[in-house]
C-alpha positions as CSV (number, residue, x, y, z in Angstrom):
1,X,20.2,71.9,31.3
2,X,21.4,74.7,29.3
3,X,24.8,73.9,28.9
4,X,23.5,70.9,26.9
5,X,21.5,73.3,24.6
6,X,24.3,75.3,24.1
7,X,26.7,72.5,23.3
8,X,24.1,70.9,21.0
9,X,23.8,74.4,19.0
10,X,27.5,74.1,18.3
11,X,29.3,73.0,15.2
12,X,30.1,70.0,14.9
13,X,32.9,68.1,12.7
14,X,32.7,64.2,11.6
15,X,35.5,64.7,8.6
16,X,37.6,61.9,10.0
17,X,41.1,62.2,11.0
18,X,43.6,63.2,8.6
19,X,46.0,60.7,9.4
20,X,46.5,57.6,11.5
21,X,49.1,58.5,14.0
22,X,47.5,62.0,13.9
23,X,44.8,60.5,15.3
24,X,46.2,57.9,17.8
25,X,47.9,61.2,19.6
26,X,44.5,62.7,19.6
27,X,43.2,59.8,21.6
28,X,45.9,59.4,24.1
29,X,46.1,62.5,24.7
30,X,42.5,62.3,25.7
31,X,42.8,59.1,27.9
32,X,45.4,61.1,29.6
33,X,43.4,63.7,30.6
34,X,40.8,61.4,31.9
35,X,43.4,60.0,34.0
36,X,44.1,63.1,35.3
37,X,40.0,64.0,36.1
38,X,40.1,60.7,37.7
39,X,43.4,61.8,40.0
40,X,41.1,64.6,40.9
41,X,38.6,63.1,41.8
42,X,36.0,65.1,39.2
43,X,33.0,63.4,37.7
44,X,33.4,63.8,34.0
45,X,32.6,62.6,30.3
46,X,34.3,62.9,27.4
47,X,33.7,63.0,23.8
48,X,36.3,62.5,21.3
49,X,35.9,64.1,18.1
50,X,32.5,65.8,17.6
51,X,32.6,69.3,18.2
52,X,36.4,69.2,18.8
53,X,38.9,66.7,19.1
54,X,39.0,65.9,22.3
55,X,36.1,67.4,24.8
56,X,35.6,67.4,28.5
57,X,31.6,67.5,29.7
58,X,31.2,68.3,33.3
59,X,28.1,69.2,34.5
60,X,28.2,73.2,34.4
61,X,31.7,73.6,32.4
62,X,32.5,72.5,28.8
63,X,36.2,72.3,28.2
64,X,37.1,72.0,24.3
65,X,41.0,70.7,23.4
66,X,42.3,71.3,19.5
67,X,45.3,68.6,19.4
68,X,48.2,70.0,16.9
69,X,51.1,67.4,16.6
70,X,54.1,68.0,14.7
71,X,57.6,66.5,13.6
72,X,60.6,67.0,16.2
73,X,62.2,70.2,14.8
74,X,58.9,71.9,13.6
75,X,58.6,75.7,14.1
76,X,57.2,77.1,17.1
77,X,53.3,78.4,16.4
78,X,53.1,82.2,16.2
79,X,50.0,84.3,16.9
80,X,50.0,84.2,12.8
81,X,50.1,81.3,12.2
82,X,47.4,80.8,15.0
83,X,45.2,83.0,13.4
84,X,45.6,82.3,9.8
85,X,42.9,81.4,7.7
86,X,43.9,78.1,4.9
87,X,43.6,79.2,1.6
88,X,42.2,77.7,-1.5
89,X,38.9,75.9,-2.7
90,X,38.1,74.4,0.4
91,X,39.4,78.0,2.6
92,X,38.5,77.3,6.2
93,X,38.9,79.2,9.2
94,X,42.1,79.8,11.1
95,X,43.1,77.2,14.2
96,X,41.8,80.1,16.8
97,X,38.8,81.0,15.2
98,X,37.5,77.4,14.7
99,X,38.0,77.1,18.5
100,X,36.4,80.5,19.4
101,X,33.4,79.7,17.8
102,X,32.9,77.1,20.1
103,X,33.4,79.6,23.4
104,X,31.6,82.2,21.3
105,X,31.9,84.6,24.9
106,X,30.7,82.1,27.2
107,X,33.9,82.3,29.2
108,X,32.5,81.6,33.2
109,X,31.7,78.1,31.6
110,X,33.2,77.3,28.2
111,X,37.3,76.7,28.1
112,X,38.7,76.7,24.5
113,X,42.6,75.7,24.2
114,X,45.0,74.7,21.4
115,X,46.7,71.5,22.9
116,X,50.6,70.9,20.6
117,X,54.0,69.3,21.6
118,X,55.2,73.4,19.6
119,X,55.8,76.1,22.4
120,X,54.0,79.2,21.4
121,X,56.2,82.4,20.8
122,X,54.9,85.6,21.0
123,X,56.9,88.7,20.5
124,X,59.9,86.6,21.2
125,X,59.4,84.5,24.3
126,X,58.5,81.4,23.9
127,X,56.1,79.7,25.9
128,X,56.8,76.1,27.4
129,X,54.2,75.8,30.2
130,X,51.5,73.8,30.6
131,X,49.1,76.1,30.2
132,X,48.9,79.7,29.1
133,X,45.9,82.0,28.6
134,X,45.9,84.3,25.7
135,X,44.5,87.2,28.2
136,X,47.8,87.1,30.1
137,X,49.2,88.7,27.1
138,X,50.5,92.4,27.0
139,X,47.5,94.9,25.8
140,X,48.9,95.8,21.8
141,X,49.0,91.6,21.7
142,X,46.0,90.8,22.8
143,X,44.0,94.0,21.0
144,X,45.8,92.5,17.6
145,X,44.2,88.8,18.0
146,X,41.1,90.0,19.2
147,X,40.9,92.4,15.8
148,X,41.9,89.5,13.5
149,X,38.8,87.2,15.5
150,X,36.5,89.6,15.0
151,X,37.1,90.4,11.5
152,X,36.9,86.4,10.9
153,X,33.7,85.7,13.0
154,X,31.7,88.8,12.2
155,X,31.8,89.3,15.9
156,X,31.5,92.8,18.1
157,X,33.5,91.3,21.3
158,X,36.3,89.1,21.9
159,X,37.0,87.7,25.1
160,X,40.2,85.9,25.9
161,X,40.0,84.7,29.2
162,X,38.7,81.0,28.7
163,X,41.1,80.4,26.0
164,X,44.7,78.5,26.4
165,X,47.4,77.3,25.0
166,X,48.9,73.8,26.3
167,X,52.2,72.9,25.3
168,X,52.0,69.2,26.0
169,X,55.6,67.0,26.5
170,X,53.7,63.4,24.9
171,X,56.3,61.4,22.8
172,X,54.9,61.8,19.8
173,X,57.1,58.9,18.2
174,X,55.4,56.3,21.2
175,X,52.8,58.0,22.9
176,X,51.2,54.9,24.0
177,X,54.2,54.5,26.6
178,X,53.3,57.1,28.2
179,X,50.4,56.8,28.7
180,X,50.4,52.9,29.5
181,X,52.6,54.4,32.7
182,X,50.5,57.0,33.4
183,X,47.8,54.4,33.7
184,X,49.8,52.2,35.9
185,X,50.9,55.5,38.3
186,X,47.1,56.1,38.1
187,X,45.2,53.4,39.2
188,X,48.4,52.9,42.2
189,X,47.1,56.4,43.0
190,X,43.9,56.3,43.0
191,X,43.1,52.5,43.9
192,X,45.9,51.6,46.0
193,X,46.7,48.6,43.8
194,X,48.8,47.2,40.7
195,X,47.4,46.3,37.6
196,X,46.4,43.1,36.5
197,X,48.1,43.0,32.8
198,X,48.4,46.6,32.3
199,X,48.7,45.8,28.2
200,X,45.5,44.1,28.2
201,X,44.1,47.4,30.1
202,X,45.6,49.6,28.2
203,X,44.4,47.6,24.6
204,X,40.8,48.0,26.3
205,X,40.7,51.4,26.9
206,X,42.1,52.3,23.3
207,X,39.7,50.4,21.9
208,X,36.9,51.7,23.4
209,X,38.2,55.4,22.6
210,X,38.8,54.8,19.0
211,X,35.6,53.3,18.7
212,X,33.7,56.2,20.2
213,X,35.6,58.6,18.1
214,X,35.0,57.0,14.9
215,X,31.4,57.3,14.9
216,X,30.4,59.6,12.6
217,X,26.6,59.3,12.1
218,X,25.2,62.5,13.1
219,X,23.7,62.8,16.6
220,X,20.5,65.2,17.4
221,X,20.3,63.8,20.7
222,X,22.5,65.0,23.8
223,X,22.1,61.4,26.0
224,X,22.5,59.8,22.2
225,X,25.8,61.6,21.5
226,X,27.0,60.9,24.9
227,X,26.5,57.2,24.9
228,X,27.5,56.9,21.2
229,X,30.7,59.3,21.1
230,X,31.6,59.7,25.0
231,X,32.9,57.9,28.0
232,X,31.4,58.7,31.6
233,X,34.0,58.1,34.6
234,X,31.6,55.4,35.4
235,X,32.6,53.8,32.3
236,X,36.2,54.6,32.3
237,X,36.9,53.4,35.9
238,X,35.0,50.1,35.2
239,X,36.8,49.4,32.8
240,X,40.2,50.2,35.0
241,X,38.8,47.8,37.7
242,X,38.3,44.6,35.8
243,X,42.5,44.7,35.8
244,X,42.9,46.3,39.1
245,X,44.4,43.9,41.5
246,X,42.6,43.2,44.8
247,X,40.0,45.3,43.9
248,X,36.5,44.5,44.4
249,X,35.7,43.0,41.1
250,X,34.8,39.7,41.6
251,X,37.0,38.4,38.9
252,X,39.9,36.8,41.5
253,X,37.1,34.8,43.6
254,X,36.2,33.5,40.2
255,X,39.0,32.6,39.0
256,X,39.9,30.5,42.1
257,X,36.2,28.7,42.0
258,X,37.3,27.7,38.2
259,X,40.7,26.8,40.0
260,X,39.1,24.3,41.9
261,X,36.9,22.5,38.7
262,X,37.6,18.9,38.2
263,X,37.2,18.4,35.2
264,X,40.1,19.8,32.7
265,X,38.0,20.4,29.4
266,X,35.4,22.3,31.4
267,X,37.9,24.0,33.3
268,X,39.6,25.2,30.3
269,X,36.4,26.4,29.0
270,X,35.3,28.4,31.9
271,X,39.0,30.1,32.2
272,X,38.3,31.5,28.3
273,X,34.9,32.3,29.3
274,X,36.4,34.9,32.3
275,X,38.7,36.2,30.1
276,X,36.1,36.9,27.8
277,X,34.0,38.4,30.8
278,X,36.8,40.7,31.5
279,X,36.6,42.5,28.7
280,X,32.6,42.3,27.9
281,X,31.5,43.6,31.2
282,X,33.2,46.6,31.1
283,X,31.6,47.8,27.9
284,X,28.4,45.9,27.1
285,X,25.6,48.2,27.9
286,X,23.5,44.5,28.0
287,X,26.1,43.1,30.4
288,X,25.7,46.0,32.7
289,X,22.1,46.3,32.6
290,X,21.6,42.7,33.4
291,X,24.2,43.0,36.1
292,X,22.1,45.4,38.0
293,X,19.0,43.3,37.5
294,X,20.8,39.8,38.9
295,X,22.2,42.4,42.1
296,X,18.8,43.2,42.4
297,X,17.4,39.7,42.2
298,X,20.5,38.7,45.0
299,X,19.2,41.5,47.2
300,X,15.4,40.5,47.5
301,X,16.1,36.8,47.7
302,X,15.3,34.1,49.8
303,X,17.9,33.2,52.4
304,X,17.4,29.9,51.1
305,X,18.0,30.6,47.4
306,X,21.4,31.8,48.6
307,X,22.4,29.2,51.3
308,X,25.6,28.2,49.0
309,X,27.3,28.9,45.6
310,X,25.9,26.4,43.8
311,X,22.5,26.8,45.5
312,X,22.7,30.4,44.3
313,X,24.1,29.8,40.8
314,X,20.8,27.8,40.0
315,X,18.7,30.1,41.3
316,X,20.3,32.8,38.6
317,X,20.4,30.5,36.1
318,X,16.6,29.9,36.0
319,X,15.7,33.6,36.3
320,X,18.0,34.9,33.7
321,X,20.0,32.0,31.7
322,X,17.0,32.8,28.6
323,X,18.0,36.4,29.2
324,X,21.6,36.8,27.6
325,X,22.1,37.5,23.4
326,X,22.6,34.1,21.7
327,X,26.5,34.4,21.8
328,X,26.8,33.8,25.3
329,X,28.0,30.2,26.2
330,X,26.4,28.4,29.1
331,X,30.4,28.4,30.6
332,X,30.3,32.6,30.2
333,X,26.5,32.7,31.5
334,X,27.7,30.7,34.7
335,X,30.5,32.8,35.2
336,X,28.6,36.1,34.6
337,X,26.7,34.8,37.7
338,X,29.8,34.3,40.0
339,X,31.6,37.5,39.2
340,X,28.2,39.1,40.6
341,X,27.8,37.0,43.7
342,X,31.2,37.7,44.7
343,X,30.8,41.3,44.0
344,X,27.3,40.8,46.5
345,X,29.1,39.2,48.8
346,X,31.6,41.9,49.0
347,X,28.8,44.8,49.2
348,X,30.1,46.3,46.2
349,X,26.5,47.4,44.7
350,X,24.8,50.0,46.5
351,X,21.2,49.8,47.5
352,X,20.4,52.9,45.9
353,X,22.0,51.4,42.2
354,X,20.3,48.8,41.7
């Protein structure tokens, strides 16, 4: 694919974030626009903090988001300040530029915006929406920043129309609540459900975005930088469905067979191995490989190796119980096995997926 040439020719920055709650905005904001992708219904992956700080891969559109976060009472941003290179030793380019470089004219296919809780003003109106493109701007405006980019980037043509401005309304002071019930709206809207401890969901999905975002090896490998700094849809509604009630996930159907366990001290084992289980399977790239392989193993066996759970449990354990890392108790093992057959049971894996 081209686009993934393109992206991979691109600049890239692994600096670090200059401050913790800097940062944490940074990352919400971007699990906020995945929730929105997901409310659309687009298949997406995004990368936090490579090339930019937050992008959006689709599969013939890049979409690159500079987060700015200030203090309540900060000036508005101005084309000036937009467009001002930092001075000093370590001089770097100005806000606008830095993005640019990463549209560098490819506007049918390459969005650039600055994303701040500031409105822009430009020649005295101030701009609150959403979104604003920088070619909507009157002629002498948009002639000035296109001079001031080309003299910065040593370029003959400036194009305008991919590149934005977002004025975003996150509280900056607890953005986390926002987006904890944007979540919750979220998967009501788009799995007709509640969630099952939405803090526990939330803690999940955080995690798994500040871990991708603070990898900073270098990458020369698109699939590599993908899976090391990115999350698919795939990944991020997985990981929404392991606390989406009465969804297919296998999890409740569990939970009542360790209900019904006799004994208490293996019943209390098995409950911390599901809780475990929650978590793992929605981001252990071992976990989900192995799930696909027992599906597959359900799908092609004997009637008579499935005739009951128990019947079917030992028929997993003595294909695959050698199969898991060492830290896997026999308790998580054995309910790795029943989340699956429930999930088989309720035709959740397609044929053509495993």
């Amino acid at each position: 694919m081209e686009l993934e040439k393109y992206y991979m020719s691109l600049p890239y920055d692994l600096s670090g974030s200059m401050s913790k709650n800097r940062f944490r905005v940074e990352l919400l904001w971007g699990v906020g626009r995945m929730l929105e992708l997901l409310e659309q219904d687009q298949e997406f992956t995004m990368v936090f903090d490579y090339a930019c700080d937050i992008e959006v891969h689709f599969d013939k559109k890049l979409e690159f988001y500079q987060i700015k976060s200030h203090a309540k009472g900060t000036s508005n941003y101005s084309i000036g300040k937009l467009t001002k290179k930092s001075e000093g030793e370590k001089s770097q380019g100005s806000i606008l530029g830095k993005l640019y470089v990463l549209n560098q004219g490819n506007s049918n296919n390459v969005k650039v915006a600055v994303v701040s809780n500031v409105p822009l003003s430009v020649n005295k109106k101030i701009y609150t929406d959403a979104e604003t493109c920088f070619d909507s701007f009157d002629k002498k405006e948009k002639n000035k920043i296109c001079d001031l980019l080309k003299a910065e980037l040593g370029m003959s043509e400036i194009d305008l129309t991919a590149v934005f401005y977002i004025c975003t309304e996150m509280d900056l002071k607890n953005p986390q609540d926002a987006i904890l019930g944007k979540l919750i709206f979220t998967v009501k809207k788009v799995r007709g459900c509640e969630v099952d401890k939405p803090n526990a969901l939330y803690q999940l999905i955080y995690d798994q975005v500040n871990e991708k975002a603070c990898y900073e090896k270098d990458v020369s490998d698109y699939e590599d930088l993908v899976d090391k700094k990115g999350i698919t849809r795939s990944n991020f509604e997985y990981m929404i469905d392991c606390h989406a009630k009465n969804a297919k996930t296998g999890f409740e159907q569990t939970k009542d067979y360790i209900d019904n366990v006799q004994n208490i001290a293996a019943k209390k084992r098995f409950k911390a191995a599901l809780a475990k289980l929650v978590e793992a399977m929605a981001v252990s790239k071992i976990l989900k490989s192995m799930e696909k392989e027992i599906a597959y193993a359900l799908r092609t066996a004997e009637e008579s190796d499935l005739e009951n759970i128990d019947v079917t449990i030992e028929f997993l354990r003595s294909r695959f119980h050698d199969d898991f890392p060492m830290e896997y108790s026999n308790e998580e093992k054995i309910v790795f096995y029943l989340v699956i057959i429930y999930r088989f049971e309720e035709g959740v894996y397609d044929e053509d997926d495993i």
